[in-house]
N, C-alpha and C positions, 0 to 999 in steps of 0.2 A: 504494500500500500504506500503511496507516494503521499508524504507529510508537503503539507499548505502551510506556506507561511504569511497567514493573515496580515500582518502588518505590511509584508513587501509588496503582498496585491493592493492592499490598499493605499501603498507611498507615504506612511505616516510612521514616526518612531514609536519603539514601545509601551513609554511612557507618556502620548498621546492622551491630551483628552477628551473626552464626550464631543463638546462641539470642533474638534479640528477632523475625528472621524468621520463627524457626520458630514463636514464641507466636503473632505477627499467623496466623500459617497456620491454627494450629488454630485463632481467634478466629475465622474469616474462614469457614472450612469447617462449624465450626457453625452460623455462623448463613446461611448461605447451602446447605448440603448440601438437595438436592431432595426425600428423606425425612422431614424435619422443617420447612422454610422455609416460614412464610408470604408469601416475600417473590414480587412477578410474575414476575421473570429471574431466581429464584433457581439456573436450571440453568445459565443462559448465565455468573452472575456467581461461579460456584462451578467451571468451567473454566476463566476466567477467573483466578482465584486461583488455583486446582491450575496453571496454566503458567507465573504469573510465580513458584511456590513453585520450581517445575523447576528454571527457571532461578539464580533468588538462592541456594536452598540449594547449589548447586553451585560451589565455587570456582573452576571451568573456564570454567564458562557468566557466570560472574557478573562474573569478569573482562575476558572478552572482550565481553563485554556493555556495559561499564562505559565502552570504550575510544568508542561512539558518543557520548558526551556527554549531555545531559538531550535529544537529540532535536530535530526541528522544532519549529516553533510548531500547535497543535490545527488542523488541516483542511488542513494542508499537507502536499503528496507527501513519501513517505519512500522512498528506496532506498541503503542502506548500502556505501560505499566499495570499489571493486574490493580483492578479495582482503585484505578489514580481517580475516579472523580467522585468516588462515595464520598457520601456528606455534605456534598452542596446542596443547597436547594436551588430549585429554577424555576424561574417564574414562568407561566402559562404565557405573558404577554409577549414574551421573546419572540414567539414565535412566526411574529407578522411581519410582514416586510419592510422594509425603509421606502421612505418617500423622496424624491431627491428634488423636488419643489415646483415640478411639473406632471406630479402626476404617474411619475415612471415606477410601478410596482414589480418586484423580482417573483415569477412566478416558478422557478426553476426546480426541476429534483433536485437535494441534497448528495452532495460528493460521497464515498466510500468512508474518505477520513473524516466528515462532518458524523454520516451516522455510528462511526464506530466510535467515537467521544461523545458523543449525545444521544443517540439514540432514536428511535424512531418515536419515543414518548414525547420529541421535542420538533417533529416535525414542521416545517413552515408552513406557515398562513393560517394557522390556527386563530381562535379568537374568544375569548370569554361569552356567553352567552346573554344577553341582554336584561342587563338587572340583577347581576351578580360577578363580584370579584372573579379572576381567571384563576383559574386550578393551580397551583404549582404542585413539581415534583424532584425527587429526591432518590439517591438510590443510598442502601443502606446497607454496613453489613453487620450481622446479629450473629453468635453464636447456635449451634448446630441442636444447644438442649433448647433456645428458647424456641424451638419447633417441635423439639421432643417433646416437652412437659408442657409448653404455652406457658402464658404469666404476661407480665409488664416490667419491660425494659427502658433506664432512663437513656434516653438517646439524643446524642448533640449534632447540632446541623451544622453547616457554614453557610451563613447568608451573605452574599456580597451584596453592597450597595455603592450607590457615586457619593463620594464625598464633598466638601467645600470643596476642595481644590479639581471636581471636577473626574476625577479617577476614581476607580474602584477600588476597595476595601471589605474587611469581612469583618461580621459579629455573628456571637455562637448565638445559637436559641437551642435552648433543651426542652425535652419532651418525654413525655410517659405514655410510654405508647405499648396498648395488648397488643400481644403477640399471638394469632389464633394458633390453635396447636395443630402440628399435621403442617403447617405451610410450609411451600417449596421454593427453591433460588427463583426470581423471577417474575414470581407473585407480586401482587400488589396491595397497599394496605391503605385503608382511602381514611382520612382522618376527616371528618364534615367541617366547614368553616376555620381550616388551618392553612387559607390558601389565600390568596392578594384579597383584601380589601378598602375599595378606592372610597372616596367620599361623593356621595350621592348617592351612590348602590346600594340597594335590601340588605344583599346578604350576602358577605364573603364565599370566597371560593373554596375549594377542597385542597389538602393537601398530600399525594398519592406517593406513597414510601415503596419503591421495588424493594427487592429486599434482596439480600446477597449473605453467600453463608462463608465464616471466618475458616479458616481451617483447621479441621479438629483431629486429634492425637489420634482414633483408630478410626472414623468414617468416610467415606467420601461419597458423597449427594449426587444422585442423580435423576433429576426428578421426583418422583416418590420413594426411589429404590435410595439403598445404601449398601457400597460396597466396603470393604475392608480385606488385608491381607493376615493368610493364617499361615502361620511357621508350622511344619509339620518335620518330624524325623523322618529320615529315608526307610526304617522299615516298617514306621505308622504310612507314609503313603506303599510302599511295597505290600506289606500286609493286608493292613484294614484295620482302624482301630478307632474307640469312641473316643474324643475329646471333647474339652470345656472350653466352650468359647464364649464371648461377652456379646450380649444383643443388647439393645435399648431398655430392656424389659428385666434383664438382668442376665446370670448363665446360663445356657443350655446343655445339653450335648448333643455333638453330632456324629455323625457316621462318616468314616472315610472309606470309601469304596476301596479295595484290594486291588493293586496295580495301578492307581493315580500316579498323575505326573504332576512339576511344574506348574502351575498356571491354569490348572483344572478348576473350574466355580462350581461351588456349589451352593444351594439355596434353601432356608430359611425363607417360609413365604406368611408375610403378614408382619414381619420383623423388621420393616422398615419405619419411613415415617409415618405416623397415626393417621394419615388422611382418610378420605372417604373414595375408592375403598383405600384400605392402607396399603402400604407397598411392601415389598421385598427385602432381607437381607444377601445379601449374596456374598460367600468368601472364595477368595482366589489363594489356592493352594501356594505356597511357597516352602520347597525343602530347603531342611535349617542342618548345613555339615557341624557334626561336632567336630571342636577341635584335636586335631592330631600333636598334641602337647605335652605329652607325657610319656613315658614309654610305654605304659600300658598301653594306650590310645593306640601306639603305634601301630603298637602288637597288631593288634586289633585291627587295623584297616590291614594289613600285610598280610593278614589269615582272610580274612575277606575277601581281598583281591585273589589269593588264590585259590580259593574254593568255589570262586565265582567268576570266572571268567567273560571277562563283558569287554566292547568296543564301543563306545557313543559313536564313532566316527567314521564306520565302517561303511553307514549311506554317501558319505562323502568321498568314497573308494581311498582312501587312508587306510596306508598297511598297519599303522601304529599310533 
């Protein structure tokens, strides 16, 4: 994915503020808008502008933006930091185009590198509904029990806003917010009236928390399911033997089928997360060598290897 460097398309420093973006916008939308431009790309370079205006005019987008740094070097891959833009919030109104003082609105899809720091939750042209604040949103990430068990998590946002001097800045706002039990990466959790409200309007907007899961010591989320890796000895997977494993719900035991390899899953069903219906456990075999550290030990692999005569690599036509 090819990193945008918003300020270069828009010919303003990074320290820019509000009303010097917005001049370059209209400069930029005149003379590149497709109606009037003699220019060849005038269509591609006037979406082009109308997305990095999205972004910079929005003190949400602008700031979160701002947190990647100037970027790769030109022709090098770009893909943005796990979870770099949890905890901001963003306001619903972002989402409308810039005006460039004639009229010229940016009606263009969103770039690859727009939605994959934003998202599609943040789509252009969007608009508050008449007679209530605009929705904002927020993505968030929660630990893996507060879906296990549910309950209420205190939770901190980064709100940016424009300051006196015209630039963006941020203040926290915290929040107590249920966490329904069962919920999955991606979901959404709509807080009623926790979202922009302007002066004149009834009634504030909403504010909608995706949710995003921390990374925890044996699970790993996968929609409803959860996977986890299980250490087994070479002649509990050779054999077959019960062991005790940890589910959400507490131990079990499971069965190890006789002749498992490597990277065999097997499944626990209903041992996932609590949703409606609930999901899956599934564990992925992993043989665990004991160590050869002792003389005993040694013994022991040495009487092994020759009582048992084996080649891993003999599908490979390897004589040894």
């Amino acid at each position: 994915m090819e990193f945008k460097d918003y300020y270069a398309i828009m010919g303003v420093a990074r320290d820019a503020t509000a009303e010097q973006i917005k001049q370059a916008y209209r400069r930029l939308a005149r003379r590149y808008h497709p109606d009037v431009s003699k220019e060849p790309d005038a269509e591609a370079r006037f979406k082009e502008v109308g997305e990095a205006y999205e972004v910079l005019r929005d003190p949400a987008r602008r700031t979160a933006y701002d947190q990647l740094g100037s970027g790769p070097r030109p022709g090098e891959p770009f893909r943005p930091p796990p979870d770099w833009g949890a905890g901001f919030e963003f306001g619903g109104g972002a989402g409308q185009a810039g005006d460039d003082g004639r009229g010229f609105v940016f009606e263009g899809d969103p770039s690859e590198f727009f939605e994959t720091l934003f998202g599609r939750a943040s789509t252009m042209g969007r608009s508050a509904p008449r007679g209530r604040g605009a929705d904002h949103h927020a993505r968030v990430i929660i630990d893996l029990e507060a879906s296990l068990e549910g309950g209420t998590r205190t939770l901190t946002l980064r709100v940016p806003e424009v300051g006196q001097d015209g630039r963006p800045r941020l203040r926290e706002r915290t929040l107590n917010v249920k966490i329904p039990r069962g919920i999955q990466a991606g979901q959404h959790i709509r807080l009623a009236g926790q979202g922009e409200k302007l002066p004149g309007e009834t009634r504030a907007g909403d504010l909608l928390l995706e949710v995003g899961f921390a990374p925890h010591r044996l699970y790993r989320p996968d929609g409803r399911d959860l996977h986890f890796d299980l250490p087994v000895t070479p002649w509990e997977a050779a054999l077959g033997a019960s062991v005790t494993v940890p589910t959400p719900d507490g131990s079990v035991a499971m069965q190890i089928p006789p002749g498992s390899r490597a990277g065999t899953r097997l499944r626990l069903r209903g041992k996932g997360l609590p949703a409606r219906p609930p999901g899956d456990l599934y564990a992925t075999l992993q043989i665990a060598l004991p160590p050869a550290d002792t003389a005993t030990a040694r013994a022991a692999y040495e009487a092994f290897a020759a009582a048992v005569p084996f080649n891993p690599r003999s599908s490979l036509g390897a004589g040894s």
